[in-house]
N, C-alpha and C positions, 0 to 999 in steps of 0.2 A: 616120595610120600607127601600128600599135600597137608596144609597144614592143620586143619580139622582130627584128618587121621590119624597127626603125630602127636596132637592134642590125647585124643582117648586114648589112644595105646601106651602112652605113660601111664594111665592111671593102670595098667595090666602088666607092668615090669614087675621082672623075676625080685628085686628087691624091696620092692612096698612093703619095709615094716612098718613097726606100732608108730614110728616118728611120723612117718609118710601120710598114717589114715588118718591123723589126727587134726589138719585142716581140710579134709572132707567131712571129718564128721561132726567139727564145727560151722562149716560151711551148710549143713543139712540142719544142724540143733537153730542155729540162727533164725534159718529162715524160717523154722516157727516158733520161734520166742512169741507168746503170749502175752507179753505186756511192752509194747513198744515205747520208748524214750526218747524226741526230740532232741538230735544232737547240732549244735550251735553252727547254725548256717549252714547243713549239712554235711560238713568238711571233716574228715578223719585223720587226724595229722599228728606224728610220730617227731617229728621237728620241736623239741620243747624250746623253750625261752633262750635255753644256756647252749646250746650248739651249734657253732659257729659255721653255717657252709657259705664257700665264694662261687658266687653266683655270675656267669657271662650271660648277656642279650649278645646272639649272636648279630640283631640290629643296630647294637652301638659301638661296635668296632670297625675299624678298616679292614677288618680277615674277610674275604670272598674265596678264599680257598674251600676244595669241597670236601676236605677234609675236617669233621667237625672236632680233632683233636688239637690241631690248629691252634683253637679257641683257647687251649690249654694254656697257649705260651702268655695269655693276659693273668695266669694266676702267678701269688707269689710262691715260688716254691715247684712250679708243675715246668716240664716241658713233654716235647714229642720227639721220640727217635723214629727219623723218618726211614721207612723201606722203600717206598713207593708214592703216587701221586694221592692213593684211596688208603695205604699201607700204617699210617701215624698210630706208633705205640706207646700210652701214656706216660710218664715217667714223673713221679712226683718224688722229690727229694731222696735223688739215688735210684730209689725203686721202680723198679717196670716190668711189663709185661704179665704174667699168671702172677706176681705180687699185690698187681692194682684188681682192688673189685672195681670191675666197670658193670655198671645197669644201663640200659637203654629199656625205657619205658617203664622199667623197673623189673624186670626181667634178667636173666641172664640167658648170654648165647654162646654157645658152644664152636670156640674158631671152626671152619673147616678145613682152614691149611695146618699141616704141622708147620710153616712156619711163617702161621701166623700173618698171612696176606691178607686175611681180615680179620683183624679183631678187633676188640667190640664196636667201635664208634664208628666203623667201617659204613655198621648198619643203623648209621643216623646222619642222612644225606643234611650238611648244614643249613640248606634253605627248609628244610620240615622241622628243624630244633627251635622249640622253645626256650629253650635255657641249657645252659650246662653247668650243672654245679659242683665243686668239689668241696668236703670235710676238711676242714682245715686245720691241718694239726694232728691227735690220736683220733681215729676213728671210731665212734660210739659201738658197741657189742652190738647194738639193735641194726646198722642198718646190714648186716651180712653176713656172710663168714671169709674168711683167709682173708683178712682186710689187713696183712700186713703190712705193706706198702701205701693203702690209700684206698678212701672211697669217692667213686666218682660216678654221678648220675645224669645221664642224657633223657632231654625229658622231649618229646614231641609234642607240636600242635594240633590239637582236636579242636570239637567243637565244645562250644561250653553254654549249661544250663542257664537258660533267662529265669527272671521272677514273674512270667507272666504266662496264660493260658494261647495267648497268640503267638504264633510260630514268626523265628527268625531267620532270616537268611543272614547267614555268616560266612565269613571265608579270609584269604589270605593268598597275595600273588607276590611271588619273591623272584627276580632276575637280576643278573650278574654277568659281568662279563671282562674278563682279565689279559690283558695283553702277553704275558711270560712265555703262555704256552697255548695262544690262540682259543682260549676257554669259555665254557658258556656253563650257568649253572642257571633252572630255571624249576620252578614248583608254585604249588600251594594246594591251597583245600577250598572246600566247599563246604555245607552243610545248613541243616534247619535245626529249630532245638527250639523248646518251651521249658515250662519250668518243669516236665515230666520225661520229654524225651528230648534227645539229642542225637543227630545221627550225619558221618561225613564222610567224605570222598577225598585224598587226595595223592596226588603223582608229584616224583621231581625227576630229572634230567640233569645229569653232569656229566660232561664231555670237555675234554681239550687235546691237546698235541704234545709232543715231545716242545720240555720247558729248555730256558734261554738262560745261561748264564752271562758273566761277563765278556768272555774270551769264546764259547761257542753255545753246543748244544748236548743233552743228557739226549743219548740214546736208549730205548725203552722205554718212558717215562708217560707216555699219552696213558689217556685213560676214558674209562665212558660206564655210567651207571644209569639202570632205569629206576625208580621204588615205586612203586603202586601201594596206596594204605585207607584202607576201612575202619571206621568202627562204629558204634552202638552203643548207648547208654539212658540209662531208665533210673527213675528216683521217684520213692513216695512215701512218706513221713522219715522213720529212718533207717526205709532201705534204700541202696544203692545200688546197680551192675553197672558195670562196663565189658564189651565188647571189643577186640581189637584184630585185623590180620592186615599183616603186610608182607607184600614181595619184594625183593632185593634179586635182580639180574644185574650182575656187574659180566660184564664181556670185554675185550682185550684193551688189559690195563696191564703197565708194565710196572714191575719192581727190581730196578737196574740194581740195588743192591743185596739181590737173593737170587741162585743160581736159575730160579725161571720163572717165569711171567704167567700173567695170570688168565687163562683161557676164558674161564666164566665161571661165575658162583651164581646157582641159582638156588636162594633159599628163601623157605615158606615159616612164618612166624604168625602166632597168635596166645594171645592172653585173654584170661576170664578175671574180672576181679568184681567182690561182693563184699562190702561196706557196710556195718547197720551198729546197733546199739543196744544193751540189754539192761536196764535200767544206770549206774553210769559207767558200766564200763563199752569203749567204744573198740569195735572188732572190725578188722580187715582181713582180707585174705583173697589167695590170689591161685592161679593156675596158668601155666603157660608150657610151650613148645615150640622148637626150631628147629627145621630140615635142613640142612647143608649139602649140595649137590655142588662139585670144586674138577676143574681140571686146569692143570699148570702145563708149561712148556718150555725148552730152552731152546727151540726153532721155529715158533710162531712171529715171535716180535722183535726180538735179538738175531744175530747173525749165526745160523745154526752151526755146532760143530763143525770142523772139517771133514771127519772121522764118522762116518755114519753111525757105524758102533757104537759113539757117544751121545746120540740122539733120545732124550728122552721126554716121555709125560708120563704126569701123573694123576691117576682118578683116586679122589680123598671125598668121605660123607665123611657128617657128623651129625646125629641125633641128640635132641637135648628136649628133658622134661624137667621141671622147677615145682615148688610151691611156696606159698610163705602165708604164713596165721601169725597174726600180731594183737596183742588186747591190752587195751589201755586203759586205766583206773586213778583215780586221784589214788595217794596216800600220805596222811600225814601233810607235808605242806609240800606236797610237789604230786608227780606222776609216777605214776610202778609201769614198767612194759613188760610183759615176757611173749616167747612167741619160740615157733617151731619154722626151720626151712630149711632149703634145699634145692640139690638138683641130680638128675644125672644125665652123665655124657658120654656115649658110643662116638668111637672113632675108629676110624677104616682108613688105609691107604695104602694104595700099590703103584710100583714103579713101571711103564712101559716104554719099550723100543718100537717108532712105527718101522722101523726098517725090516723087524725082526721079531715077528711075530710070538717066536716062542722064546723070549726075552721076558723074564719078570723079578720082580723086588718084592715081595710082602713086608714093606715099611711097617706098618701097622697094622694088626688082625683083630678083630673083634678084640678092642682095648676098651673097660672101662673102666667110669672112673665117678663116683656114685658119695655126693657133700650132702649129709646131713646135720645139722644143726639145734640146740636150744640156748634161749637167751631170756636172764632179768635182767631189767636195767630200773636203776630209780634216778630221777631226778629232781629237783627242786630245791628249797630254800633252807637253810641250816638255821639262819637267821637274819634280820634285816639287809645286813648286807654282804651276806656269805651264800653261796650257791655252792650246789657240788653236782655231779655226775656218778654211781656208781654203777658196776657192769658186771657182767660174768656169763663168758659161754663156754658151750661144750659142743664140738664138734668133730663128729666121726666121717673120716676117709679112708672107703674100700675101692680096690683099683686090683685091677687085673688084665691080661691078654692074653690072646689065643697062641696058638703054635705059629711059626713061620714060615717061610722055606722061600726061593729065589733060584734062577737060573743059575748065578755064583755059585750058589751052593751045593748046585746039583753037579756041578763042575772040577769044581776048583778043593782043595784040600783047608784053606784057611779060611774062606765062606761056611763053610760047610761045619767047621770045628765052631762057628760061632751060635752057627742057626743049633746044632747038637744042645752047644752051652746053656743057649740062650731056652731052649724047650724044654730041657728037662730042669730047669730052674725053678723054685717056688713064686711065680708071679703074683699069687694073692696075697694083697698086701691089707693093712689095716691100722690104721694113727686114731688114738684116739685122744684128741688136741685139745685145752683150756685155753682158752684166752683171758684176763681180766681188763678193767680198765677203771681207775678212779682218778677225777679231776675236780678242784676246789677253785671256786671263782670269788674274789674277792671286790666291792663296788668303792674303791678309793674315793668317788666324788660322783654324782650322777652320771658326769659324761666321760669317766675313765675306770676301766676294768681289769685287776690281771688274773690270769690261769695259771693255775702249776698241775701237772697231767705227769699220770707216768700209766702204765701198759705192759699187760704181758698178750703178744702176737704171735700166732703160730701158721703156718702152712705148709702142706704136705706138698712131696714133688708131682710137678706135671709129671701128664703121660711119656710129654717127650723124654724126658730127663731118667726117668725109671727105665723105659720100655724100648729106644732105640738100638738097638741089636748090631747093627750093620755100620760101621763110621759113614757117616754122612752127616750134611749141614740143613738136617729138619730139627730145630732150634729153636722153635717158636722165636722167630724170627732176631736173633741176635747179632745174625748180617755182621759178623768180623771176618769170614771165609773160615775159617780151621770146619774139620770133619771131626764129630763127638761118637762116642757113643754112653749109652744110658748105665746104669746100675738097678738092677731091681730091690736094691738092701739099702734105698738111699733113706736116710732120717726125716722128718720134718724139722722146718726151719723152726727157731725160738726165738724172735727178738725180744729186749726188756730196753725200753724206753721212756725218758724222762722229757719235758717240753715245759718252760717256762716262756709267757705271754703276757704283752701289755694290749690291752684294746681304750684307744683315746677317740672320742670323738666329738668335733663340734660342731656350731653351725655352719662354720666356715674354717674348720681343718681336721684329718684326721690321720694320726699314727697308729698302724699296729704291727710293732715287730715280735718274732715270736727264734726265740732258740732253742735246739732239740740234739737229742742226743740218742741213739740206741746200737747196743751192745747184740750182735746177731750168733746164736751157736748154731753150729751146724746149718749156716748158709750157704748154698746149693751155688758153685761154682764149677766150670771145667778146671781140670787138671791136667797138665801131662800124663798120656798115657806110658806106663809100664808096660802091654800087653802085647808079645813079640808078634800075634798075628795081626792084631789089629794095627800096630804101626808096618806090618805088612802089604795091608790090604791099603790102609789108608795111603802109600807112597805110593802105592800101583795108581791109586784117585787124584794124586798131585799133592795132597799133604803128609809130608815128615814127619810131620809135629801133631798129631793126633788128640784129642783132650776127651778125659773122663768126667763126667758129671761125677760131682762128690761131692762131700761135705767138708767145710773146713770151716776158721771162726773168721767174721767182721765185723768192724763198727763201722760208724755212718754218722755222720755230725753235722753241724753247718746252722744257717740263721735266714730268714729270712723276711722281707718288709713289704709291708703296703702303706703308702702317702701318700695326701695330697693337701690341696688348701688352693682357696678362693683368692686373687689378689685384687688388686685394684687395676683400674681400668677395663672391665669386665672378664678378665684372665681370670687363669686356672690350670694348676699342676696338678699332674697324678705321675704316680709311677711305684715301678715293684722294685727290687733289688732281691736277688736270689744266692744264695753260695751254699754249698755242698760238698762234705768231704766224704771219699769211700776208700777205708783201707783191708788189707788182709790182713787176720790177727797173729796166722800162724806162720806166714813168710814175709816176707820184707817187699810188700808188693800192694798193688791199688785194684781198686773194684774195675770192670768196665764200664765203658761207655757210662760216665758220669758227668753230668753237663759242668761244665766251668762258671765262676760266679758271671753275671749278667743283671741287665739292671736294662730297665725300660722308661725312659720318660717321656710325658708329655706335655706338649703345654699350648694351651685352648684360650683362644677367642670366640665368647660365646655369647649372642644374642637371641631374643627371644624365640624369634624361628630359625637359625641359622650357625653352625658355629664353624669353626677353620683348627686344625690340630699340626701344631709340626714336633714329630714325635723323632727320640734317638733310642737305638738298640743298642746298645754295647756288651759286647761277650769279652772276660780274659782268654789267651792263650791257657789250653787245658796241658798241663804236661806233666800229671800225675796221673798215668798213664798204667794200665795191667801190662806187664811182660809178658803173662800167662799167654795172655791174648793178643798176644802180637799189636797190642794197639798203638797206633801211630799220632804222636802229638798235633794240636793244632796251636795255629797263630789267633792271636786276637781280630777284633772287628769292629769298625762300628758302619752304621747304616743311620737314613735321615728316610722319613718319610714324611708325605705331606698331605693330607685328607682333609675333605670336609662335609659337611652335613648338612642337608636344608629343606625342611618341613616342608613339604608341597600344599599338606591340608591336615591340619593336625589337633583338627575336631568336627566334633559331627558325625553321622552315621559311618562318613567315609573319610578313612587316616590315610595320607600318602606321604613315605618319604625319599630323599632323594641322596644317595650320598656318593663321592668321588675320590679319586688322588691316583698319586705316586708311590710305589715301593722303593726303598733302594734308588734313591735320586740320582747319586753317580754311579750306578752300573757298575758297584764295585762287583770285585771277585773274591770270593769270601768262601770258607767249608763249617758247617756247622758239625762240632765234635760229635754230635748224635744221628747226624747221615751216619748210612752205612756206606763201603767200600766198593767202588763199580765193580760190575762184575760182567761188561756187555763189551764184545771187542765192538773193535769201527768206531765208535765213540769219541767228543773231541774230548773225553774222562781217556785217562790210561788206565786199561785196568787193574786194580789192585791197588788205585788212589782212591781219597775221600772225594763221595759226591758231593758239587759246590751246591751251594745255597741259591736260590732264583734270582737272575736278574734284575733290572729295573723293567716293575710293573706297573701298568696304568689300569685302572679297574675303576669301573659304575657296578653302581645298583641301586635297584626302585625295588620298593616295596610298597606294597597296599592290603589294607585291611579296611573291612566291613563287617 
């Protein structure tokens, strides 16, 4: 389905209620409001005073990875559990995967792997990214829903409105190129734009080869993506549209730590968003849709089975329609927000034998899973020097799937007793979740700030976790190897969290560490399976050890900092330091894949066009470690890199810059706790160890803008 048509046909789903019409038929009252109102500079923005987001240029760091989650490991607090070379799934303080809202353009996209071979940032090739920003700290009720874990928003380069009636040629050329794994990353845009229209073109390319550690080489790990992206935009007093579609072909990219690789995703994305003003209140709203077309393999790029028998792909869609209405009002001495959103998300996946044609799996059947939303939020000043934040949402999650059935089960007695269970089972489910959130900002001195925050979070279970029927490791990508199966009767998660923060800043230093805390019930964990068929079937697949999605309780602790400061001799220190604890409340045992404390520093020689960075990584040895999960300790690290930067032309119509270096200076050999476990034989990895960390990289990149 292209993406126009998956555009309109959301607006014709079986579930469009009263929440759903309710930014169409703002979106229709707007645009004839009878008495237009000049909103300041024409810019609609939801971002008040008091909201902290960390913002990356993906320009001013040494990351050329084409992975734009990468970008993450510069925040404090954030990393990436790596699957694959396109694979990076966010993880901010504990939390990951369907816990992070991730927005790309401000949309949401619906994976098309169950597990999670691409999600979200997948589809924000890092030479098109504008920025990436993360909410630092509790995330405000406005910008989402199931913002348990964290909001994170990838924002693309368009083109952008002039103040003049004569048209602009604008544009952006970004190339890269990384020694690890013979890589090339290449893009930008085009376009023309006056102060009424705006309109651009643009493409990127990421390609490389299986990456290099110290001692060899990751088998499966090459990769290769095209994007193609359009859009459109018009403004006249205070209306605004935008226009937006883009294609995403990713073809054979390997993810060495998930049972198969990934053949090709080819998906169709578009947004409509309309902006305007009705005397002062300032109204947004939005419409979008994403087609997901996905086929995986475990003999395309890997060393196939020995066993033909064992030979499989898989063809997995995913349909996805969104909206979001937002209206903004002074009141009293700050801003009111409220606003309605959503989305919903079709998924499909079947398992195939080529050997064996009348071989099949129905992983997933006509599975949905349908987030509606409402939110007030107020912010502003209590007094002189007291700010606050307060919030409240409500959000409804209905999910359901169809019947299944598989060759196993057509077969076999314990396939068969699952697919029975699993069908006649009540699958429509429905959570209807609060979230709140109040935060108090207090101004010590003009240039130092503290927050006290506390939060109540809620998310219902993914599809996987409800709905996987059959043990197997479609996991939204959790890459530890064990085979799960789903619960249809699982809870939504509660977390209730507290966050105390300082923000200092000057003209030449700034501190802001920030410590948190939250208590999670009914956090959505595997467990040892009880269930004698499934630990049947599962030992016939090669795991014993079988695990149930459940519920059980955790907390989640930990502190983390951002520093720097100007010295003498034209120097300059920055750096993060992150640490993180995840426990279970009800057994004597730790969260997964939880990154170890880490700490980033750098320190800059910097002149007027030109600076030099010799930057150190340091990770602890993690070895607070899940039993549950078989998860395997790591050793400590550290790494030196060396980069630099230097303005080619850095004013004037035309910006150029230049920048270079080293990764990993000595080639160490190192495993980052948040790889997952190879899974690819032949490999100089043994299977069923942690994937190392990339060797020493030498990497350019020019950029230019006009």
């Amino acid at each position: 389905m292209g993406t126009c048509t998956a555009l309109l046909s959301g607006l014709h789903r079986r579930r469009l209620g009263p929440i759903r019409i309710l930014p169409m038929l703002a979106l229709a009252a707007a645009a004839h409001a009878e008495e237009p109102y000049q909103l300041p500079g024409l810019t609609v923005t939801d971002e008040a005073e008091d909201k902290v987001f960390f913002k990356v240029d993906p320009g001013e760091t040494n990351i050329t990875a084409p992975d734009a989650a990468t970008l993450l490991k510069r925040v404090p607090g954030a990393n990436v559990n790596r699957n694959g070379p396109l694979s990076g799934i966010t993880q901010y303080r504990g939390m990951f995967g369907t816990r992070m809202n991730v927005s790309v353009d401000g949309t949401y996209i619906g994976s098309g792997g169950p597990n999670w071979m691409d999600p979200p940032l997948h589809y924000a090739p890092a030479v098109l990214l504008d920025s990436l920003k993360l909410q630092r700290g509790i995330p405000s009720v406005s910008v989402g829903n199931e913002t348990i874990g964290g909001y994170v928003a990838a924002q693309s380069k368009t083109g952008e409105f002039t103040d003049s009636d004569d048209v602009a040629f604008q544009g952006r050329a970004v190339a890269s190129a990384h020694s690890v794994d013979e890589g090339y990353s290449v893009g930008g845009l085009m376009g023309l734009a006056n102060k009424r229209h705006r309109v651009h073109v643009g493409a990127s390319r990421d390609k490389g080869d299986d990456y290099d550690f110290g001692s060899g080489t990751v088998k499966a790990s090459e990769y290769e993506r095209n994007v193609f992206d359009a859009g459109y935009g018009f403004r006249h007093d205070v209306h605004q549209v935008g226009l937006g579609v883009r294609r995403n072909e990713t073809d054979d990219t390997g993810t060495p730590a998930l049972p198969m690789d990934i053949d090709y995703f080819n998906t169709s994305m578009g947004r409509i968003a309309y902006d305007t003003a009705w005397r002062d209140v300032q109204i947004r709203t939005k419409l979008y849709a994403s087609d997901v077309n996905h086929r995986m393999t475990n003999f395309h790029l890997r060393p196939a089975p020995p066993d033909p028998a064992r030979w499989r792909f898989s063809d997995a869609e995913s349909d996805t329609f969104g909206y979001d209405l937002k209206a903004l009002t002074p009141v009293w001495r700050g801003q009111l927000g409220v606003g309605v959103d959503g989305h919903s998300a079709d998924h499909d996946a079947d398992i195939f034998n080529p050997n064996n044609p009348a071989f099949f799996v129905n992983n997933f059947r006509r599975v949905e899973r349908d987030v509606d939303g409402m939110f007030a939020e107020w912010n502003g000043r209590l007094a002189a020097k007291w700010g606050s934040e307060i919030g409240l949402r409500y959000t409804r999650v209905e999910s359901d799937a169809g019947d299944v059935d598989g060759t196993p089960a057509q077969m076999m007695m314990g396939p068969r007793t699952l697919r029975d269970r699993f069908n006649a089972s009540d699958r429509n489910k429905t959570d209807n979740n609060i979230d709140w959130v109040a935060k108090v900002f207090y101004d010590l001195r003009p240039d130092m700030r503290v927050e006290l925050g506390a939060a109540r979070k809620t998310r219902s279970p993914a599809y996987q976790e409800r709905y996987l029927w059959l043990p197997l490791q479609a996991t939204a990508g959790l890459a530890d190897g064990k085979n799960y199966v789903g619960d249809v009767n699982l809870d939504p998660e509660v977390s209730h969290q507290v966050e105390l923060g300082l923000d200092w800043r000057t003209s030449g230093f700034y501190l802001a560490p920030r410590v948190f805390y939250r208590d999670v019930d009914d956090y959505i964990q595997g467990t040892p399976s009880t269930d004698p068929v499934v630990i049947m079937i599962s030992t016939t697949n090669g795991d014993p050890n079988p695990l149930q999605f459940s519920n059980v309780d955790a907390e989640i602790y930990g502190a983390d900092v951002e520093l720097g400061a100007h010295l003498p001799w034209h120097l300059r220190v920055d750096g993060i330091l992150s640490y993180v604890r995840g426990k279970r409340d009800d057994i004597n045992d730790n969260l997964y894949r939880i990154a170890p404390p880490n700490a980033t520093l750098g320190l800059t020689y910097e002149r007027p066009r030109w600076s030099v960075t010799a930057e150190g990584v340091f990770y602890a040895k993690q070895d607070n470690v899940s039993e549950t999960n078989e998860e395997e300790e790591t050793d400590s690290y550290e790494l030196l890199n060396l980069f630099g930067n230097y303005a080619l032309k850095e004013s004037g119509p035309v910006r150029a810059n230049l920048s270079a270096g080293v990764d990993n200076v000595f080639d160490n050999t190192y495993t980052n706790h948040l790889a997952g476990i190879n899974r690819v034989r032949d490999s100089d990895v043994t299977v069923g160890e942690k994937l190392p960390g990339h060797g020493r990289n030498f990497f350019a990149r020019v950029s230019v803008d006009w």
